[in-house]
N, C-alpha and C positions, 0 to 999 in steps of 0.2 A: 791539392788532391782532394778529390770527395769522396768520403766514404757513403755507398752502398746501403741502402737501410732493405733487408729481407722482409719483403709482405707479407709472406705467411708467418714471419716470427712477432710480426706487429700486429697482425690479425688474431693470435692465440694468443698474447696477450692481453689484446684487448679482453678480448673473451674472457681468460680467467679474469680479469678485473672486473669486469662487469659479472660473472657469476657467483667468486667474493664479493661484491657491494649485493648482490639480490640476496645473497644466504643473510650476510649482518641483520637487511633490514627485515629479512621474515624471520628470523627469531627473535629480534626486538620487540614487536607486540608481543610475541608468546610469551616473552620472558618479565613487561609488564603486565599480563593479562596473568600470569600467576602470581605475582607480588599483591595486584590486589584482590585477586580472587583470597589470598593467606587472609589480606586484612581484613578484607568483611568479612569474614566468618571470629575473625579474632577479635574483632570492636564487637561484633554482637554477643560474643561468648562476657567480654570484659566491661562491656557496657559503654565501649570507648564511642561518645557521639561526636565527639569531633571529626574522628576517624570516618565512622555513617556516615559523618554530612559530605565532608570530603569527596568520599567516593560517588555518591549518591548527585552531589554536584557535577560530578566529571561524567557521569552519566553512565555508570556502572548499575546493571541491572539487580531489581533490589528483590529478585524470586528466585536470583541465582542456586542451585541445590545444589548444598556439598553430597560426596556420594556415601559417604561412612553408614548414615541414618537416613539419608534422603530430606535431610531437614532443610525448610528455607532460612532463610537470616532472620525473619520474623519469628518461625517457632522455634528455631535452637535460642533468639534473645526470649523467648516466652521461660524458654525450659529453665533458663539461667536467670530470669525475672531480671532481664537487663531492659528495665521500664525507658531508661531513656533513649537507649537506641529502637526502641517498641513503639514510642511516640514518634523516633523521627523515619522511620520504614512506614508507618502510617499514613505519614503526612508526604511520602511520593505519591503522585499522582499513577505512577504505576504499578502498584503494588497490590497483587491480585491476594483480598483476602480467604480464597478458597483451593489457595494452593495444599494440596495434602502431600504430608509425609509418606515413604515409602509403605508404611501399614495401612494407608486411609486417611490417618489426624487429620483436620487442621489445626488453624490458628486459635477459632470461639471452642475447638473440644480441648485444646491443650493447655489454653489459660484457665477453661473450666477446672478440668482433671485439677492444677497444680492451684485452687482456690485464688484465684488471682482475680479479686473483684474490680481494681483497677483496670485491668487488662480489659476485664468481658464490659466493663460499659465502655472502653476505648475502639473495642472490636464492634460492637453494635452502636456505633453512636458512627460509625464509619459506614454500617450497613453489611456488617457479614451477616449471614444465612443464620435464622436459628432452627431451620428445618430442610433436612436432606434423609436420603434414601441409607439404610443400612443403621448400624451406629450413628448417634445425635450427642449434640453437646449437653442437652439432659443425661443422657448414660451417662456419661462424664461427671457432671455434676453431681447426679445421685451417689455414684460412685466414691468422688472424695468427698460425701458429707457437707457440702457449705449450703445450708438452705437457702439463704439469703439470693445466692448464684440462682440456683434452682427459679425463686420466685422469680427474677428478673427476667430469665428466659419463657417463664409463663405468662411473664406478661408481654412478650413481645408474642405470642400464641406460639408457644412452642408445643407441639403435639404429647400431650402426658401418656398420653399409652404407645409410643412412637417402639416399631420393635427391630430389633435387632436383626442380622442377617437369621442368628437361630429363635427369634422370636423373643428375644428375652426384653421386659420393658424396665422401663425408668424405675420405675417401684419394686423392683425385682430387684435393680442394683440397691438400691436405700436397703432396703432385707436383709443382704448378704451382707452391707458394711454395718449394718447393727446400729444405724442413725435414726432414732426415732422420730424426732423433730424433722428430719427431713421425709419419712417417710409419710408423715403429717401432713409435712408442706404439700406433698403427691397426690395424698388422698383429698386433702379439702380443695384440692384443684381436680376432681373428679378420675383419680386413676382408680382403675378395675384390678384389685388383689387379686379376682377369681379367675385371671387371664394363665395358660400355661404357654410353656416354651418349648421347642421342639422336644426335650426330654421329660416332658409330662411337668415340669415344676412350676410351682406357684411363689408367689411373694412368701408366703407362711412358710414353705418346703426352703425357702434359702433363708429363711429367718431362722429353721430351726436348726442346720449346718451352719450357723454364723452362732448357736446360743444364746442366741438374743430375745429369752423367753418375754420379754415384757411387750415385742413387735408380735410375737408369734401371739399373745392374749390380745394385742390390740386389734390384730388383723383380724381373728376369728371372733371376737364381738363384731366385727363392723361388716363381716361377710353376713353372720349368722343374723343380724339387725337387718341385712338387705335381701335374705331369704337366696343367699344363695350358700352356703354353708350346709 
């Protein structure tokens, strides 16, 4: 006797089997494209370069942005001065250095900000921007104090009076952090103290809301010597 095989019960079969075998294999990318989406954000946080290269090997894109901060894997390892996975996100071939953070940042204003002289000759020895429209990696640099930073970026011409979205300049920020040496560095690279910003203020008016009487007598000799004081 032979038993009967029901087509339509063979046919819906099939079908669920085949629509189990399509569900498994589309969640299985998903399900590694989050494992390593976790790791590169967590090698660049821990400095883990094996983990970079790994990934970076398998050809996992290396401008990927988590969405917490909008950071790429380059400037959350800037923030966390995790130099060696900073060297090896450099050394992709794909790695756009003028990715910004959800604010604006990039890469040369966030190494700037966080004094990381290492970082800004790895960043310009690669060929990031040292001049763009809005906020500059000079504000930055004026900002946290490191003269050194500063000069570097002037000598790649970085524009000393470069102004902010409300006009505010490089030597406006050195003012308000009360760094005289760098405000030095500003002026003997030809920055205008007598410059204001959209709320009328000068380098002198944030030097003198920062107490920094010794910038506030430096700037007004050197206004008052240039006859515009």
């Amino acid at each position: 006797m032979t038993l009967q095989r029901n087509p339509s019960l063979v046919t819906r079969r099939t079908v669920l089997h085949i629509a189990s075998a399509a569900l498994v294999l589309s969640v299985m990318p998903s399900l590694a494209f989050s494992s390593s989406y976790d790791d590169f954000f967590k090698a660049a946080k821990l400095d883990d370069v094996r983990t970079m290269e790994s990934l970076l090997k398998r050809g996992f894109d290396p401008n990927t942005i988590e969405p917490e901060r909008g950071d790429t894997g380059l400037i959350l390892a800037l923030r966390e001065k995790s130099m060696g996975v900073v060297t090896a996100l450099l050394d992709s071939p794909r790695i756009n250095l003028e990715a910004r953070t959800g604010n604006g940042d990039n890469a040369l204003m966030i190494a700037a900000f966080t004094a990381n002289k290492p970082a800004v000759e790895l960043l310009l020895g690669k060929g990031a921007l040292v001049n763009r429209s809005g906020w500059t990696p000079l504000h930055y640099a004026a900002a946290s104090g490191e003269p050194s930073i500063a000069q570097m970026l002037l000598d790649r011409s970085a524009v000393v009076d470069a102004l902010s979205p409300n006009k505010t300049t490089p030597v406006m920020m050195a003012a308000r952090s009360g760094n005289i040496m760098m405000v030095k560095v500003l002026l003997d690279a030809g920055a205008d103290a007598s410059l204001k910003n959209d709320q009328g203020m000068t380098a002198i008016d944030f030097a003198r809301e920062a107490n920094a009487k010794d910038i506030v007598d430096g700037l007004t000799f050197r206004l008052k010597r240039a006859g515009k004081l």
